[in-house]
C-alpha positions in Angstrom: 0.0 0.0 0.0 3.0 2.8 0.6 4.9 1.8 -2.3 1.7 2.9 -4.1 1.4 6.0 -2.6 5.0 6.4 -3.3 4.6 5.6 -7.2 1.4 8.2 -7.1 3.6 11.0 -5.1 6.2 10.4 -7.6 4.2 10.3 -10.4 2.4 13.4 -9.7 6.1 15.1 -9.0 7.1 13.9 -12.2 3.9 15.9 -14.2 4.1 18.7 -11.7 7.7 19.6 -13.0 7.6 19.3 -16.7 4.2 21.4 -15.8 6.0 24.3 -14.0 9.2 23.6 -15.9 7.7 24.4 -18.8 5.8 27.5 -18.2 8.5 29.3 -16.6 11.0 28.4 -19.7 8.1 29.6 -22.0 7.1 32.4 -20.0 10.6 33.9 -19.9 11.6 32.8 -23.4 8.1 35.2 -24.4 9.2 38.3 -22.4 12.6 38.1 -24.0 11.9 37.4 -27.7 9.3 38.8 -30.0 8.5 36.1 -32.3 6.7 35.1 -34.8 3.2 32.6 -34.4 4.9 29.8 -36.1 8.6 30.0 -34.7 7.2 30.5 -31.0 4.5 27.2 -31.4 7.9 25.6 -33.1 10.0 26.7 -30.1 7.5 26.0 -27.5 6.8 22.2 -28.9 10.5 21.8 -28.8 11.2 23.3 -25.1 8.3 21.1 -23.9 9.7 17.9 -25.3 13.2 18.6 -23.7 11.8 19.2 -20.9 9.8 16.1 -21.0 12.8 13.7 -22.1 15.2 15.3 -19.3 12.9 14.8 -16.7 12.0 11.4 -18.4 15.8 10.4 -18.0 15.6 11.6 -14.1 12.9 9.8 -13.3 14.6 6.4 -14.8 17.8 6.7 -12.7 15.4 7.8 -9.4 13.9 4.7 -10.3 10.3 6.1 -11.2 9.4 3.9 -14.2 10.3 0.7 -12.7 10.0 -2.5 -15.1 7.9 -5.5 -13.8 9.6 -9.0 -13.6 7.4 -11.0 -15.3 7.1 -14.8 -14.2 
């Protein structure tokens, strides 16, 4: 029953950064630059997905996305 909780704490830790991650980067990335529609939807699809794969990679070696034995 804890180790549950501990995969739905971590979980929800796991969206909760890329979440605020994200903003922030975008956010400060928008004050700074003026750019056009279609290189700031390009730039912002690209700053989500690093986000996404560095905290991805994090979240392997804390041992987040554990793999199942199977039997």
């Amino acid at each position: 029953m804890q180790k549950n909780v501990t995969l739905i704490v971590g979980y929800m830790a796991y969206i909760f950064s890329i979440t605020v991650t994200s903003i922030l980067v975008l956010s400060v990335l928008a004050a700074s630059f003026e750019l056009p529609d279609k290189l700031e939807l390009l730039l912002s699809v690209f700053v989500i997905f690093t986000i996404t794969f560095i905290a991805t990679g994090i979240a392997i070696k804390l041992g987040l996305f554990r793999q199942r034995k199977r039997r």
